[in-house]
LOPA-377042 format. One line per 3 residues: number of its first residue (from 1); for each residue x, y, z of N, C-alpha, C. Coordinates in nm, 2 decimals, decimal comma. Each point is the difference from the previous one (the first is absolute). Example, Ala and Ser with C-alpha at 12.3 -4.5 7.8 and 13.67 -1.06 7.14 Angstrom:
<atoms>
1> 1,32:-0,57:0,78:-0,09:0,12:0,00:0,09:0,12:0,00 ~ -0,04:0,11:-0,07:0,09:0,11:0,00:-0,08:0,11:0,08
</atoms>
This chain:
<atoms>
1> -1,87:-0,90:-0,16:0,02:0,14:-0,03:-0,13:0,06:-0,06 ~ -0,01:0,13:0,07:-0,17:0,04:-0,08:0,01:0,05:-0,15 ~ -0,10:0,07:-0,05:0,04:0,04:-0,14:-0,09:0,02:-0,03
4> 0,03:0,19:-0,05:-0,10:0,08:-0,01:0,02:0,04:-0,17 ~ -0,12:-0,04:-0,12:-0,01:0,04:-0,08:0,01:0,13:-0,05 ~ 0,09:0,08:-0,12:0,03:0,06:-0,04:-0,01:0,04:-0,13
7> -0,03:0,12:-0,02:-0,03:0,03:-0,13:0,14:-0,03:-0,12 ~ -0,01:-0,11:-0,11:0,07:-0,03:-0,06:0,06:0,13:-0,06 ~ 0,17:0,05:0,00:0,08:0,12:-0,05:-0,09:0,00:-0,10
10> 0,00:-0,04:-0,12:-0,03:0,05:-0,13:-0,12:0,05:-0,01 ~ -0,12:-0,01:0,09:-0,10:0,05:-0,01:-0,02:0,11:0,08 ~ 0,13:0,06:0,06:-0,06:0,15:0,05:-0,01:0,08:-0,04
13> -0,11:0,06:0,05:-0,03:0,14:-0,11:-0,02:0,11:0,09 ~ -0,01:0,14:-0,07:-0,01:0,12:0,09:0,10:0,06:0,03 ~ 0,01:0,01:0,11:0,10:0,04:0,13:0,09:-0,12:0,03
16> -0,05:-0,11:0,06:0,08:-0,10:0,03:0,07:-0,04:-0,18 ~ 0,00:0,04:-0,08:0,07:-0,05:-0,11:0,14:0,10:-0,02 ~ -0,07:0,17:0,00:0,08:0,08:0,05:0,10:-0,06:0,10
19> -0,03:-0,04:0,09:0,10:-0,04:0,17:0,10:-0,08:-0,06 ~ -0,02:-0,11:-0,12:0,01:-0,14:0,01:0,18:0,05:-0,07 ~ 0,04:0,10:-0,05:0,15:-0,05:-0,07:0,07:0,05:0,15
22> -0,02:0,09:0,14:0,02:0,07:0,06:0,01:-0,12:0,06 ~ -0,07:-0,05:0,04:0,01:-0,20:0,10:0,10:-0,12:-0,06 ~ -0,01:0,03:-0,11:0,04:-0,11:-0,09:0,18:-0,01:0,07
25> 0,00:-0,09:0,01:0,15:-0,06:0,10:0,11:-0,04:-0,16 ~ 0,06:0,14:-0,01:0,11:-0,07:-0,13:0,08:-0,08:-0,02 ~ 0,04:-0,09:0,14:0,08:-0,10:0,01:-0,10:-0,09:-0,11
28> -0,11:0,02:0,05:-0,10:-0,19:-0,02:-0,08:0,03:-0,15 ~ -0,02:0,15:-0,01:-0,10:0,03:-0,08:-0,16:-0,01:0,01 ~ -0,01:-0,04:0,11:-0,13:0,02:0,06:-0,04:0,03:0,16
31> -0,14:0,05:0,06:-0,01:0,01:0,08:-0,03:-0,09:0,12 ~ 0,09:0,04:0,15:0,04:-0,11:0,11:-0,16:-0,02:0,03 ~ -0,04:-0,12:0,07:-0,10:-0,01:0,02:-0,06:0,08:0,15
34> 0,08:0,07:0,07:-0,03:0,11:0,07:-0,09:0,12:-0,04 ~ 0,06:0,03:-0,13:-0,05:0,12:-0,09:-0,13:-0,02:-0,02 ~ 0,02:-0,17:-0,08:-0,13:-0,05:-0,07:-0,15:0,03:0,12
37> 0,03:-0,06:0,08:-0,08:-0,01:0,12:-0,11:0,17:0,04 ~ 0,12:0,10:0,00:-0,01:0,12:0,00:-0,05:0,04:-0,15 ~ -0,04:-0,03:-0,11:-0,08:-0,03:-0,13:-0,14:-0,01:0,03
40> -0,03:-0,02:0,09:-0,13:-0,02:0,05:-0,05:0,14:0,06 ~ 0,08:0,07:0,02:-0,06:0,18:0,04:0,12:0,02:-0,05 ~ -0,01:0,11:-0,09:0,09:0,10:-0,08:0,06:0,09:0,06
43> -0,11:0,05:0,14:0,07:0,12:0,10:0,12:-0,07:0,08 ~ -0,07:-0,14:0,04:0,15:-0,10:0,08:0,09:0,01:-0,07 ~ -0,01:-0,05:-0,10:0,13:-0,01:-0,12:0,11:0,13:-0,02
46> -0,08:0,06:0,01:0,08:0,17:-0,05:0,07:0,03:0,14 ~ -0,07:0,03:0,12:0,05:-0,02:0,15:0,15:-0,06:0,01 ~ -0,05:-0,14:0,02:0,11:-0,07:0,00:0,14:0,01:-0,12
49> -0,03:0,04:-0,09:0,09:0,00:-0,09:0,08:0,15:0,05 ~ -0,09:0,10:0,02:0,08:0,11:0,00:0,05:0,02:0,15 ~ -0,08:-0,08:0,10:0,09:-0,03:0,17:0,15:-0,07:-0,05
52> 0,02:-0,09:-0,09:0,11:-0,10:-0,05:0,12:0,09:-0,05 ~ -0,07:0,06:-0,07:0,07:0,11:-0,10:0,08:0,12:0,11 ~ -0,05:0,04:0,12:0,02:0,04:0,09:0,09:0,03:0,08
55> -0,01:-0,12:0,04:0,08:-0,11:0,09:0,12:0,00:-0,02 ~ 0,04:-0,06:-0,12:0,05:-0,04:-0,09:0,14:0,15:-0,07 ~ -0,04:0,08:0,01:0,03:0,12:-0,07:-0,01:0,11:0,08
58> -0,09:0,00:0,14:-0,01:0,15:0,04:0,09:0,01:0,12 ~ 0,09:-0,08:-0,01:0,12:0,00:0,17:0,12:0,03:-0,10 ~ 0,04:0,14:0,00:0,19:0,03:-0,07:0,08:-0,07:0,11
61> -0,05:0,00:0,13:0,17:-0,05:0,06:0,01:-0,15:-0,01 ~ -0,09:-0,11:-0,10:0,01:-0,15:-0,02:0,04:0,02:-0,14 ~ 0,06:-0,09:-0,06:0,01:-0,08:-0,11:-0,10:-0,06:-0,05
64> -0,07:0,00:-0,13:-0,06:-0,13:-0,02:0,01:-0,11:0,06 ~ 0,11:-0,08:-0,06:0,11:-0,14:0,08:-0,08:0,00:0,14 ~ 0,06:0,12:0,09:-0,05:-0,02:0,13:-0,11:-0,02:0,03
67> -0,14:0,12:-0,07:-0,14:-0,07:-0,01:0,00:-0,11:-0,02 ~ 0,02:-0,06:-0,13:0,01:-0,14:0,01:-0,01:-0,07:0,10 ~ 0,13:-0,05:0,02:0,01:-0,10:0,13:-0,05:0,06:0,13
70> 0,01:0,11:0,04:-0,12:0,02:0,11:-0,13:-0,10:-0,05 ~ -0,03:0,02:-0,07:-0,16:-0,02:-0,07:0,02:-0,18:-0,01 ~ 0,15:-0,08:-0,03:-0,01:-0,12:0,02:-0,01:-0,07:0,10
73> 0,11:0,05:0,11:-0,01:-0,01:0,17:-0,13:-0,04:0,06 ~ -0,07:0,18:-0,04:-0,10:-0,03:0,06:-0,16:-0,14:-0,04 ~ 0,00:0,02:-0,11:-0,04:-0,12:-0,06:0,02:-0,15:0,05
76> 0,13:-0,03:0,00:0,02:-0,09:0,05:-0,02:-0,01:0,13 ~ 0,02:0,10:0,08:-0,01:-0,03:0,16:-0,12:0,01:0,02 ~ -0,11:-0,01:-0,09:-0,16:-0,02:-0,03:-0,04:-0,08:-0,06
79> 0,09:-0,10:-0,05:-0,03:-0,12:-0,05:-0,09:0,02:-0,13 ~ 0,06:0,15:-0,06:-0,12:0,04:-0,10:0,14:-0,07:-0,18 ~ -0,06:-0,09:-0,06:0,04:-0,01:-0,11:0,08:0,13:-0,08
82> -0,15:0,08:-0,04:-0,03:0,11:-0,08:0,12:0,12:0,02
</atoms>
């Protein structure tokens, strides 16, 4: 598996420290290593987070729930963990 270094959470500063409660996954208490990755450009991070946020929230005729498992489905029928 490859593995792309990351700026350790506690040391972000700036903008990406700003980003960092906005990513932060409340289940776990810290950020998924997708996010982290996207820590490496601040403009990626923010992108991604607010496409998520999106997604997620900008369809009234879904449910959450239903985003959800849409969002599991397809994952899996992508062999994607994440």
């Amino acid at each position: 598996m490859p593995y792309i270094e990351t700026p350790p959470e506690d040391e972000w500063e700036g903008e990406l420290a700003d980003l960092r409660s906005r990513v932060t996954d409340p289940r776990w208490g810290r950020v998924d290593w997708i996010m982290r990755i996207h820590a490496l450009d601040v403009g990626s991070l923010d992108a991604h987070d607010r496409l998520y946020r999106q997604a997620m929230s900008g369809t009234s005729g879904l449910r959450k729930v239903d985003r959800e498992m849409i969002a599991l489905i397809v994952s899996q029928a992508n062999d994607c963990h994440y």
